[in-house]
C-alpha positions as CSV (number, residue, x, y, z in Angstrom):
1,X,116.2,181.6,106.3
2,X,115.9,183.2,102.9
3,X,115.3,180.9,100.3
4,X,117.4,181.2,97.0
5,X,115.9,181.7,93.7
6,X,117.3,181.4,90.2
7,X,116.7,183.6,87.1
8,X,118.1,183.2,84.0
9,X,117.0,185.6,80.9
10,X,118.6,186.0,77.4
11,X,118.6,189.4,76.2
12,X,120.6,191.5,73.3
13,X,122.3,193.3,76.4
14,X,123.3,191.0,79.1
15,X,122.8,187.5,80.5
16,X,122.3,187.3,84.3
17,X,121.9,184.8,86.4
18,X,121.3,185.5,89.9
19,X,121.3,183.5,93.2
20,X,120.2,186.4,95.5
21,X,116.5,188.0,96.0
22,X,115.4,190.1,92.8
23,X,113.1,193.0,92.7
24,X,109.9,192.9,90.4
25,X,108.6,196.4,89.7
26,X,105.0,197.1,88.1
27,X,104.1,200.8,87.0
28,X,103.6,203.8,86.7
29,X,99.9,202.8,85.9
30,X,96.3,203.9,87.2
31,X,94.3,200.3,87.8
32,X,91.5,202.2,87.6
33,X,91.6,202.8,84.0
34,X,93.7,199.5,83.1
35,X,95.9,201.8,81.3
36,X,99.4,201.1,79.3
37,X,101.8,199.9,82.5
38,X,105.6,198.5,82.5
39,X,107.0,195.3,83.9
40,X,110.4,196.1,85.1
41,X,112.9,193.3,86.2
42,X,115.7,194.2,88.4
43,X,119.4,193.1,89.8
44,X,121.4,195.0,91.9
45,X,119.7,198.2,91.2
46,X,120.6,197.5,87.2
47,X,117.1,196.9,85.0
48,X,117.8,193.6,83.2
49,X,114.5,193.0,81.3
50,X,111.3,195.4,80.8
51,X,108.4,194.5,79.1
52,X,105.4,196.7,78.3
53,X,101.4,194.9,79.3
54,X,98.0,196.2,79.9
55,X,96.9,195.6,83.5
56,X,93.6,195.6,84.2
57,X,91.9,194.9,88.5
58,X,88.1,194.0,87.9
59,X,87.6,195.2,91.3
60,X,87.7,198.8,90.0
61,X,84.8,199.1,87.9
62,X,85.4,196.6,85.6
63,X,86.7,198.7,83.2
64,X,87.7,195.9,80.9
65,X,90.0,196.5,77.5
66,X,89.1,193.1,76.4
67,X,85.2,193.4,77.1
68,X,83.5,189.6,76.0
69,X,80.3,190.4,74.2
70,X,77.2,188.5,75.9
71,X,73.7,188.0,76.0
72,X,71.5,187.3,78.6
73,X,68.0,186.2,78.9
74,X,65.4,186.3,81.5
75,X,61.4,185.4,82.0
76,X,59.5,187.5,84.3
77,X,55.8,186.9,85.9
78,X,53.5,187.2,89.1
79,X,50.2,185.8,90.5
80,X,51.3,182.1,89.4
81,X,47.6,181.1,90.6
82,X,47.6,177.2,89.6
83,X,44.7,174.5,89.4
84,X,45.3,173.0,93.4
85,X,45.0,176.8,94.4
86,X,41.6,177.4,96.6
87,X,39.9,179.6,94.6
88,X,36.3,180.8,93.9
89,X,37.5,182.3,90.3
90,X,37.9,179.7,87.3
91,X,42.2,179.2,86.8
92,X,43.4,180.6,82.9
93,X,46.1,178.5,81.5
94,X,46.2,180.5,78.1
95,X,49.5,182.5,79.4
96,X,51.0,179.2,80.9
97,X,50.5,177.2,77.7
98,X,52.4,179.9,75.7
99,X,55.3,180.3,78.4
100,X,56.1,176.7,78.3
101,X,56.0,177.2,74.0
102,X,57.8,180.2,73.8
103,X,60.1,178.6,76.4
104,X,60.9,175.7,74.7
105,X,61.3,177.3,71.7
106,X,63.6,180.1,73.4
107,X,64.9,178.7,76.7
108,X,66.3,181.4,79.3
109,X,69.3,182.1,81.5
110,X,67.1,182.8,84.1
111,X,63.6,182.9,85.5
112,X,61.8,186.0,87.9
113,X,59.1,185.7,89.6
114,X,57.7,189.0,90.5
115,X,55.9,188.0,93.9
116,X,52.5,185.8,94.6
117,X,54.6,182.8,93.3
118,X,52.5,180.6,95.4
119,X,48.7,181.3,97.0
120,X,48.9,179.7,100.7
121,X,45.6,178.6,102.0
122,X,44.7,179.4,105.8
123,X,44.4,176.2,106.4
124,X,48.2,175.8,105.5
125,X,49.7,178.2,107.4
126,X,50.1,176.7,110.2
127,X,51.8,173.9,109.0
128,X,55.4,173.3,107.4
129,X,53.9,170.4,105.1
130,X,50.9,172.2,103.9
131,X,53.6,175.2,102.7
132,X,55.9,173.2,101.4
133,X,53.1,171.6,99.7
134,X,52.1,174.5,97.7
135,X,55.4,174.9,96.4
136,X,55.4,170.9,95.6
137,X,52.5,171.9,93.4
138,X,54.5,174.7,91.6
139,X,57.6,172.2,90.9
140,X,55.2,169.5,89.4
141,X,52.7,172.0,87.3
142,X,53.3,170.8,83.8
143,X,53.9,174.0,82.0
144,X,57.4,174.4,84.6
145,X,58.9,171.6,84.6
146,X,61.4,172.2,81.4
147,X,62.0,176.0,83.0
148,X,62.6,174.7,86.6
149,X,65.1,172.1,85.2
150,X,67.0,173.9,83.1
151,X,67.0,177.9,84.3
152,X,67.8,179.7,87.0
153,X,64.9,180.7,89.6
154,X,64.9,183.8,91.3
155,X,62.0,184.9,93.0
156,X,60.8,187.4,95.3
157,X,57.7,187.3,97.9
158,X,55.0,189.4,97.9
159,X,51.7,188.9,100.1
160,X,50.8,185.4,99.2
161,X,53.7,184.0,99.7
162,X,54.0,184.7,103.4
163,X,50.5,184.9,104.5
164,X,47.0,184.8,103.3
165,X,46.9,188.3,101.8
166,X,48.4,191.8,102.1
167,X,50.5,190.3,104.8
168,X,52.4,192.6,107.7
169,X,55.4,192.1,109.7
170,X,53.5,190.1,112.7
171,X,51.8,187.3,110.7
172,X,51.0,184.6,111.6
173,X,54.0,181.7,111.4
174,X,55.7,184.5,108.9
175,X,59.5,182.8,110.0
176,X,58.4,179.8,109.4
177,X,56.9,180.3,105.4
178,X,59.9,182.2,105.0
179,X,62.4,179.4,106.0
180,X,60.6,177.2,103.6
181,X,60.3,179.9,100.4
182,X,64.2,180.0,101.1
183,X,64.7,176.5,100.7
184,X,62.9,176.2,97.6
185,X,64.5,179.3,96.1
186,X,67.8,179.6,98.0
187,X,68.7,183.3,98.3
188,X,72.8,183.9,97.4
189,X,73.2,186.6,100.7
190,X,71.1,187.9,103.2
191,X,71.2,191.9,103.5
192,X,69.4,192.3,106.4
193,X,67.7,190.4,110.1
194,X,64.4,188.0,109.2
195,X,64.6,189.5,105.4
196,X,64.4,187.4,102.1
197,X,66.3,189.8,99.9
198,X,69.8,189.4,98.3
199,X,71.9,190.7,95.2
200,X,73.1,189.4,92.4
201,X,75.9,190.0,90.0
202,X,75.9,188.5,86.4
203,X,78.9,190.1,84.6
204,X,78.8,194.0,85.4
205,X,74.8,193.2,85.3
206,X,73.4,193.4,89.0
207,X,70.1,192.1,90.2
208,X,69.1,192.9,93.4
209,X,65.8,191.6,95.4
210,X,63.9,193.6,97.8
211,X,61.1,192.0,100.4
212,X,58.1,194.2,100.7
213,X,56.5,191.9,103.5
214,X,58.6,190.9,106.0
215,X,59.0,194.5,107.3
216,X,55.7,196.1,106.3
217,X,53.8,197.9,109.0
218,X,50.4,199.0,109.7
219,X,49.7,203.0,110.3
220,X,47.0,202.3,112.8
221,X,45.7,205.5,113.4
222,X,45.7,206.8,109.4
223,X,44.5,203.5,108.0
224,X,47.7,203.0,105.6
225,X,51.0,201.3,105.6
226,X,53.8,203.5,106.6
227,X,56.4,201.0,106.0
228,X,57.2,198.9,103.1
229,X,61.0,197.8,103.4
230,X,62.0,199.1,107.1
231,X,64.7,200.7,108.0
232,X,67.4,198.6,107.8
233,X,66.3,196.7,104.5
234,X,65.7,200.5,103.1
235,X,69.7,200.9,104.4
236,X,70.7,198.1,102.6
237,X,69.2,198.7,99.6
238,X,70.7,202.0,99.3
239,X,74.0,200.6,100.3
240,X,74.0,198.3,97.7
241,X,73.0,200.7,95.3
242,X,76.5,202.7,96.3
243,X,78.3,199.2,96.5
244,X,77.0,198.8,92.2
245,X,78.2,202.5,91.9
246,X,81.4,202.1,93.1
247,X,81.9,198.4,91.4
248,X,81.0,199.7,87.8
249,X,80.1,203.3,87.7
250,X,77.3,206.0,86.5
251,X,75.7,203.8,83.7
252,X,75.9,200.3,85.7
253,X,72.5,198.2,84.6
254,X,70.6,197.7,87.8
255,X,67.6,195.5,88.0
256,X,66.1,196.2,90.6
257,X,63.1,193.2,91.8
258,X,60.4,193.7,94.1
259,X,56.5,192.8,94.8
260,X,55.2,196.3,94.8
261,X,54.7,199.1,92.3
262,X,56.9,202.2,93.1
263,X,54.5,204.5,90.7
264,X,51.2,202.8,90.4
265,X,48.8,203.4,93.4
266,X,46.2,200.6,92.3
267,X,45.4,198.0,95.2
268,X,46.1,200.9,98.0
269,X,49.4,199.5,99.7
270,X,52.8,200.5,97.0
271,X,55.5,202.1,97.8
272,X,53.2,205.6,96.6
273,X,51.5,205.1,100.2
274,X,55.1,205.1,101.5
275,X,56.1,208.5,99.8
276,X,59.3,208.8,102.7
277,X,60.9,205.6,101.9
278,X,60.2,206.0,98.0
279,X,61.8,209.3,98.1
280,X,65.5,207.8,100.2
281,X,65.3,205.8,97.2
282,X,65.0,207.9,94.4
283,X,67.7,210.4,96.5
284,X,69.8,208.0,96.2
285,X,69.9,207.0,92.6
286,X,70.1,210.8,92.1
287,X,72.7,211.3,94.2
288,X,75.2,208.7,92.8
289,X,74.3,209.5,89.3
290,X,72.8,205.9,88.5
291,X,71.8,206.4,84.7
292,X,70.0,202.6,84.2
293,X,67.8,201.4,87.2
294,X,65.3,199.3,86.3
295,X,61.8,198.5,89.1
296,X,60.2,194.7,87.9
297,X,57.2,194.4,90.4
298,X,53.8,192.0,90.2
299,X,50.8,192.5,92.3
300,X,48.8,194.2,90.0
301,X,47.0,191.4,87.7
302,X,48.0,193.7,84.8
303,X,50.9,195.1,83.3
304,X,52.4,198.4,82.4
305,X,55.7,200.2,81.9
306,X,56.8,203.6,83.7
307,X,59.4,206.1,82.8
308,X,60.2,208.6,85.9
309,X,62.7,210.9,85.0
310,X,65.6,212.0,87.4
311,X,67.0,214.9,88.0
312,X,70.6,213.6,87.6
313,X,70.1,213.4,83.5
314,X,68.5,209.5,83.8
315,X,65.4,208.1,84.2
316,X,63.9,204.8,86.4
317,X,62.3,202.2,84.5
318,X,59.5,200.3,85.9
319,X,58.5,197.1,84.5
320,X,55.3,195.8,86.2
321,X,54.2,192.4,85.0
322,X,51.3,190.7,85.8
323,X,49.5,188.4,86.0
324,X,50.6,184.8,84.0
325,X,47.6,182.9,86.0
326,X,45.2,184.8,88.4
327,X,42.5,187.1,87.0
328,X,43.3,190.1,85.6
329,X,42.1,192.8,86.0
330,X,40.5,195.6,83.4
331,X,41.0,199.3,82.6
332,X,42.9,200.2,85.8
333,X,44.6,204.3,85.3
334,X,46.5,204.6,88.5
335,X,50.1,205.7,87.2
336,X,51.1,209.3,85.7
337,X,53.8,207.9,84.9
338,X,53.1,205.1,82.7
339,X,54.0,205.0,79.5
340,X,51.4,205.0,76.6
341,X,50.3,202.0,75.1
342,X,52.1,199.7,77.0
343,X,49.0,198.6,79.4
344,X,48.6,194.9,79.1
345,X,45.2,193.7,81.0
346,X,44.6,189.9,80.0
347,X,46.5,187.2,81.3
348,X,50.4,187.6,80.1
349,X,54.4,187.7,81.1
350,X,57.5,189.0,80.3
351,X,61.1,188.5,78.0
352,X,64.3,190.3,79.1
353,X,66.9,190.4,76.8
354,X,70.3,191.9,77.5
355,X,72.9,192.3,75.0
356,X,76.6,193.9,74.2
357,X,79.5,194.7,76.0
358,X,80.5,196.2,79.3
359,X,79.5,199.9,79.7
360,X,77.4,199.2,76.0
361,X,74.8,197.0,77.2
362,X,71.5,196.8,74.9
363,X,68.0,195.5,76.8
364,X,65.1,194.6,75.1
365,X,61.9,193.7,77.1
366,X,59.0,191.5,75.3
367,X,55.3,191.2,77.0
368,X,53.7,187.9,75.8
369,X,50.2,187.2,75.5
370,X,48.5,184.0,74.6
371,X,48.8,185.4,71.0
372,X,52.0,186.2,70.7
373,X,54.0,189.7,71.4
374,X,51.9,192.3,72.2
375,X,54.2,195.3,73.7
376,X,57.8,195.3,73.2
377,X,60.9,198.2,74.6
378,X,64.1,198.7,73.7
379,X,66.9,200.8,75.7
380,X,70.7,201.2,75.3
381,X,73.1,202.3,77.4
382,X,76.9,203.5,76.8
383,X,79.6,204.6,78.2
């Protein structure tokens, strides 16, 4: 049974009123541009009241026309070595005395760690207490507890998070260390089977995190890794990379997070050893004309930026930040692509600062030293 409805509009021409069902007509417009587009009311075929809007669907590319300006702020580090770690070397707390300054002086939206966010003992593997215990550690180490409160934690695995060191697919209890990383830094999706990746959207801002362990594999014969992601993370990845192209378009900011280096070599076991998978990857940004990808890695125990230009016009930044507590390590030249100057071997970590409007985005990136700023970048994008 059709239920009635009532209108009644006031206009210069004609007063209706109208007991039987009334067509509502939007367009002629293109949702993709959110372009100029006409709200037509009609009765018995007769237009009794147009008005003239803006419509705008986020869904295509969120293209905006009443873009919110923004800023957004994010910490970065790796090798969080702490005090209760076994360890032969002495613990620095120089960089850790300075991050909880500058944070409380500058608090962030969000926090990254970069991989090696705990340092499990062998001892420990075996059990879900002595795991969970390492991260206990972590939650009560003094110079966190402000951050951990207050910011958002995201943060990836590398090696010593799910195993002793330069873990492979087949460690030992590597399901069960990963069910409790999750727990203490819930992921928002899973992308692919016994993974601990997931992707992030912050406005038209998309972070997506990548698991270099859980899927690395061992060349036997050549002595060499010949898997970092596997194959269907490595799908994923590049699916999501086409899901952020088609969401925002060419000049969408991509942060990209991860354990591993994609340029530097140093340590024997990056993505450089992995030249096939690297390669699908830099395809792909090529292919779909992605203008603003940016790598943050870890691992290294120093810190350095890379520019690797593509052949679609853009370029892939690499961020690799390291390390805010283990020992770092001196003089290291294993990336052609790094940028000059910006090698940072003591004990350090990183501000990301991301400013403007959609499509206009502004990103400023800080690495902090016990004395202060020592190397600082600044990129724009536009659209």
């Amino acid at each position: 049974m059709q239920q009635q409805k009532t209108c009644e509009k006031n206009l210069s021409f004609a007063k209706a009123i109208a007991f039987d069902p009334l067509n509502i007509t939007f367009g002629p417009f293109d949702i993709k541009k959110g372009n100029q587009a006409s709200l037509s009311l009609y009765y018995d075929s007769e237009r009794i009241f147009q008005i003239d809007t803006k419509v705008y669907d986020p869904v295509f590319f969120n293209n905006s026309l009443a873009p919110i300006p923004f800023t957004w702020t994010m910490y970065i580090a790796s090798c969080f070595r702490i005090p209760s770690d076994f360890t032969s070397t002495p613990i620095l707390l120089d960089a850790y005395k300075k991050f909880a300054e500058q944070y409380e002086k500058e608090p962030s939206d969000m926090i990254i760690s970069l991989g090696d966010t705990v340092y499990i003992q062998q001892s420990q593997t075996g059990s879900r207490y002595g795991v969970l215990n390492r991260y206990i550690e972590l939650l009560n180490f003094p110079y966190f507890r402000n951050s951990l409160s207050n910011s958002w934690w995201i943060a990836c695995i590398d090696d010593h998070d799910l195993g002793i060191n330069d873990t492979l697919t087949a460690s030992y209890n590597i399901g069960m260390i990963r069910d409790v990383q999750q727990e203490v830094f819930p992921r928002v999706s899973y992308g692919s089977t016994n993974t601990l990746n997931s992707m992030y959207n912050v406005a038209d801002i998309t972070i997506i995190v990548l698991d270099d362990v859980s899927n690395r594999k061992y060349d036997i014969v050549n002595g060499n890794y010949i898997s970092i992601l596997g194959e269907e993370q490595l799908e994923w990845f590049c699916q999501a990379l086409a899901d952020v192209y088609v969401l925002f378009g060419t000049n969408a900011m991509i942060l990209v997070v991860d354990g591993k280096s994609w340029f530097g070599s140093y340590g024997g076991y990056t993505y450089t050893s992995c030249p096939n998978e690297l390669n699908r990857i830099i395809d792909t940004i090529n292919t779909l004309r992605l203008t603003n990808v940016i790598h943050m890695c870890g691992d290294s125990h120093f810190s350095d930026q890379s520019y690797y230009p593509l052949q679609n016009g853009g370029s892939i930044t690499e961020f690799r930040n390291s390390a805010i507590g283990s020992i770092p390590r001196k003089n290291i030249n294993d990336n052609p692509y790094r940028v000059p100057g910006s090698l940072v071997d003591v004990n350090n970590f990183g501000k990301i600062t991301i400013e403007g409007i959609q499509g206009e985005r502004s990103l400023l990136y800080q690495v902090f030293t016990k004395d202060g700023i020592v190397y600082e970048y600044s990129t724009s994008s536009s659209s």
